[in-house]
C-alpha positions as CSV (number, residue, x, y, z in Angstrom):
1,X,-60.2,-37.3,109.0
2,X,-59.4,-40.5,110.5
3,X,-57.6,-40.8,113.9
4,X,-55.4,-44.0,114.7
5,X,-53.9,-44.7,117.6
6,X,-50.1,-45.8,116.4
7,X,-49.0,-46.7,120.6
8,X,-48.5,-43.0,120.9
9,X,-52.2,-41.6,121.7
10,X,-54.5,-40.7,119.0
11,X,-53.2,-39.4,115.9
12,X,-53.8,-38.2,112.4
13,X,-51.6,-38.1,109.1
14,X,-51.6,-35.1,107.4
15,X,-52.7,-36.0,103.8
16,X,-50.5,-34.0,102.2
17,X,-47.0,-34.7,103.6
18,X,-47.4,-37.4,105.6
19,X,-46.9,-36.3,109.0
20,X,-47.9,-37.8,112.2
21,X,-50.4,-35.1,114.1
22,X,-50.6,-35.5,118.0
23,X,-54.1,-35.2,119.7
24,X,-55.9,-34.7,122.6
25,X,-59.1,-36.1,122.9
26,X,-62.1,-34.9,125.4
27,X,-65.6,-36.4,125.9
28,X,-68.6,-33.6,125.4
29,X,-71.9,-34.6,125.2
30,X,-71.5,-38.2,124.7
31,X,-69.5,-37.5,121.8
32,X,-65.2,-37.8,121.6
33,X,-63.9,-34.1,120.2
34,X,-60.5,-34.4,119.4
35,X,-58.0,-31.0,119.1
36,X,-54.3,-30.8,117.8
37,X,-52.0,-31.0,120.9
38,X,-49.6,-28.2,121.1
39,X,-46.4,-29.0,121.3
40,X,-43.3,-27.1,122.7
41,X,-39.8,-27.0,120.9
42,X,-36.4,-28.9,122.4
């Protein structure tokens, strides 16, 4: 997987359709973990 960060936070592309992934991205152990932000509907 490779995160970007597009001037939105970090983010993935789904390599399937396309679509932009938000995530959140924590420090453990010396090492970044990165999980899928949820996100709430308008």
């Amino acid at each position: 997987m490779v995160v970007v960060n597009e001037g939105q936070g970090p983010l993935f592309r789904c390599p399937i359709c396309g679509a932009r992934n938000a995530l959140a991205a924590r420090e453990e152990d010396g090492v970044t973990v990165y999980r899928q932000r949820r996100t709430t509907g308008s």
